[in-house]
C-alpha positions in Angstrom: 124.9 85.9 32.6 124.3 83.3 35.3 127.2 85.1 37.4 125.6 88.4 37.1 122.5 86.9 38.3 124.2 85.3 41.2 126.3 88.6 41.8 123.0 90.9 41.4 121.5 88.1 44.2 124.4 88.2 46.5 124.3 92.3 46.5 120.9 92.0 47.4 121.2 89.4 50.5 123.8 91.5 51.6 122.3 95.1 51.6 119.0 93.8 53.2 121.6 92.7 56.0 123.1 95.2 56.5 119.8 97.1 56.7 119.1 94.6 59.5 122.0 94.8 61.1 121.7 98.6 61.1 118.4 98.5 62.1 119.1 96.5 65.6 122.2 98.5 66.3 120.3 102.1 66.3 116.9 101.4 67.5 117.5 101.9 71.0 118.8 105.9 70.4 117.4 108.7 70.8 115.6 110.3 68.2 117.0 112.2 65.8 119.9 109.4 65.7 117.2 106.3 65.8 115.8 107.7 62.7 118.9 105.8 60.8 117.3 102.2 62.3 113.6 103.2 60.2 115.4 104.3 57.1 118.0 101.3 57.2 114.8 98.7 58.1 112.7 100.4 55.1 116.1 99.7 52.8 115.6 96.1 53.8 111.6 95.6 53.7 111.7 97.7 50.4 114.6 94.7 48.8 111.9 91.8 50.6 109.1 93.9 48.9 110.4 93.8 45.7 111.0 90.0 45.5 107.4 89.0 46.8 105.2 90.9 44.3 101.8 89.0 44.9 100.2 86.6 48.1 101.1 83.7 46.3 104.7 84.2 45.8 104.9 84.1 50.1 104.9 81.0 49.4 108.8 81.9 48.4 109.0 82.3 52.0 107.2 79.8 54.0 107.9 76.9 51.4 105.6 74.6 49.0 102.3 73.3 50.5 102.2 70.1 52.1 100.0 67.8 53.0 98.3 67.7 56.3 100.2 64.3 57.4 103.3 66.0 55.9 102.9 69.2 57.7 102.4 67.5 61.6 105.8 65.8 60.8 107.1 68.8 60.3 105.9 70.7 63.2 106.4 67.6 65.6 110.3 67.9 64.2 110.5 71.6 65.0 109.2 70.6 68.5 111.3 68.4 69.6 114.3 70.8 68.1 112.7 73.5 70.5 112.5 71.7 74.0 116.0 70.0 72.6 117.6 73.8 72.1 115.8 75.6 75.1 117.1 73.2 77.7 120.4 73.5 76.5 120.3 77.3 76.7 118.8 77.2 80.3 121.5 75.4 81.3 123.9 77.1 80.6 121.9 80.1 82.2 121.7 77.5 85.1 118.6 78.0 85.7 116.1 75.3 86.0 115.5 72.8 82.4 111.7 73.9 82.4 110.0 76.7 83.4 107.7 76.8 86.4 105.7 79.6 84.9 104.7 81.1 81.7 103.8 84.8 81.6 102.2 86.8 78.6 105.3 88.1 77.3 107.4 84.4 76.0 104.2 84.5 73.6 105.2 87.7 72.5 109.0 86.7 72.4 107.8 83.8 70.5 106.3 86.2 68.2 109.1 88.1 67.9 111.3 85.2 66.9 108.7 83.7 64.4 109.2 87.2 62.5 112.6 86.3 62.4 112.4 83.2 61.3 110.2 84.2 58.1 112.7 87.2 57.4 116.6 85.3 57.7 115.2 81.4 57.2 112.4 82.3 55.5 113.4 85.1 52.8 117.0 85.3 52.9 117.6 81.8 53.0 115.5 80.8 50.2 116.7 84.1 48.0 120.9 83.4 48.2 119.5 79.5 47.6 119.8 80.8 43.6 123.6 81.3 44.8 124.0 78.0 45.9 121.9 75.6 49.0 124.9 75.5 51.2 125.4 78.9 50.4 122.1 80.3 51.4 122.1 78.0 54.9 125.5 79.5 56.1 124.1 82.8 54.5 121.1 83.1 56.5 122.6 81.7 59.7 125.1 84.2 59.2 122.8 87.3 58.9 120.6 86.2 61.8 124.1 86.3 64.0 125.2 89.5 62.9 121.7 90.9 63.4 121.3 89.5 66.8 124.9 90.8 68.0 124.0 93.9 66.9 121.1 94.2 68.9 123.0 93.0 71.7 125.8 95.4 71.2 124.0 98.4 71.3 125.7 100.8 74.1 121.9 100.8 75.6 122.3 97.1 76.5 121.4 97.1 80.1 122.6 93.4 80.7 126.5 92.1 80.2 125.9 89.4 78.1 128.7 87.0 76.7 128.7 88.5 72.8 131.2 85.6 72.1 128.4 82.9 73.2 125.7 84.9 71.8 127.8 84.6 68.2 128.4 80.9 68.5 124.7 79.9 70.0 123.2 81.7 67.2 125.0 80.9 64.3 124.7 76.5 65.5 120.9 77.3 65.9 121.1 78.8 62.3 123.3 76.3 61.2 120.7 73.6 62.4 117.2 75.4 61.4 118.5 76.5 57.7 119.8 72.8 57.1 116.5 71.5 58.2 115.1 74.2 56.1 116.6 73.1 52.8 116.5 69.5 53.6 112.6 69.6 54.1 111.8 72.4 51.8 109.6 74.5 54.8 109.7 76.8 57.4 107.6 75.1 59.7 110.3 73.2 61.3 112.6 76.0 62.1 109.4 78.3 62.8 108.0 76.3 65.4 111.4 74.9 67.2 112.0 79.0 67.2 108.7 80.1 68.7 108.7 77.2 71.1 112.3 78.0 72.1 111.5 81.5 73.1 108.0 80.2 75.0 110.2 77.8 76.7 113.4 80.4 77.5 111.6 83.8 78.4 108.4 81.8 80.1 109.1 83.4 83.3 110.1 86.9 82.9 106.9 88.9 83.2 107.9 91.9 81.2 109.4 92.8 78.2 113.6 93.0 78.5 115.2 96.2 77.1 115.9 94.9 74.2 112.5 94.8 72.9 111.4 98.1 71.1 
């Protein structure tokens, strides 16, 4: 019974990333074709759906509550992994460690990767954790990669991005976050060293990149 459990689990995980994967690949067509990215993102929110089935199962998602002294730990953690994470992805863009400037749009970067942090560390990682916890942290980093080279692998890419370091950046930074995800029991850490991270990386381009839909 337990390994149908685990199986039924597993099944899941892996159709909601596929759904994802699907999703990031297509959305940049033309329509009718991007109609396949909606339907394969509503397969995936419709498997999320049907795991959180009230407000105070997010907490499935997010982690247990913590106290307030707790909870700045946490964040501060997530901080320092952010500043730690950006300036090594800077330099290998060589561009300066720190941004000179910060436009509107790394708050909406950081937006976008807060979503993803709730969806593959947040829901994905703690759903295969039934599987096993090592499991669910190369799970989740796993997902996050293939969703991201996707995206990035769309024949509308207008930028020729190394898909090789893309894999390997991505799947150490999920690596990293889902660890620190199980090991602390919360998102925040791997939310805010995320949302940071993008601040810190997109701060001065001034409009959104193609790959934004």
């Amino acid at each position: 019974m337990a390994e149908q459990r685990k199986l039924k689990t597993l099944s899941g995980a892996i159709m909601c990333t596929l759904g994802l994967m699907i999703f990031a690949f297509f959305i940049h067509y033309k329509f009718p074709v991007r109609l396949i990215s909606f339907v394969a993102l509503f397969l995936s929110g419709f498997i999320i759906s049907k795991n959180l089935k009230s407000a105070s199962e997010l907490r499935y998602i997010t982690g247990e509550s913590v106290s307030a002294r707790n909870l700045m730990v946490l964040i501060a953690t997530g901080v320092l992994m952010g500043i730690v994470l950006s300036v090594w992805y800077r330099r290998h863009l060589d561009i300066g460690l720190f941004p000179k400037s910060i436009h509107f749009f790394a708050f909406t970067a950081a937006l976008i990767g807060s979503v993803e942090e709730l969806v593959f560390r947040g829901f994905l990682q703690e759903y295969t954790k039934k599987i096993s916890g090592s499991f669910s942290v190369l799970f989740s980093a796993s997902a996050h990669t293939g969703y991201k080279c996707c995206l990035f692998l769309s024949p509308f890419s207008e930028v020729n991005i190394d898909i090789g370091f893309l894999a390997f950046f991505t799947f150490i930074f999920g690596i990293v976050f889902g660890t620190v995800r199980y090991l602390s029991g919360s998102l925040w850490p791997a939310l805010t060293a995320h949302a940071l991270f993008d601040i810190l990386v997109y701060a001065e381009i001034s409009s959104a990149p193609w790959w934004v839909w």
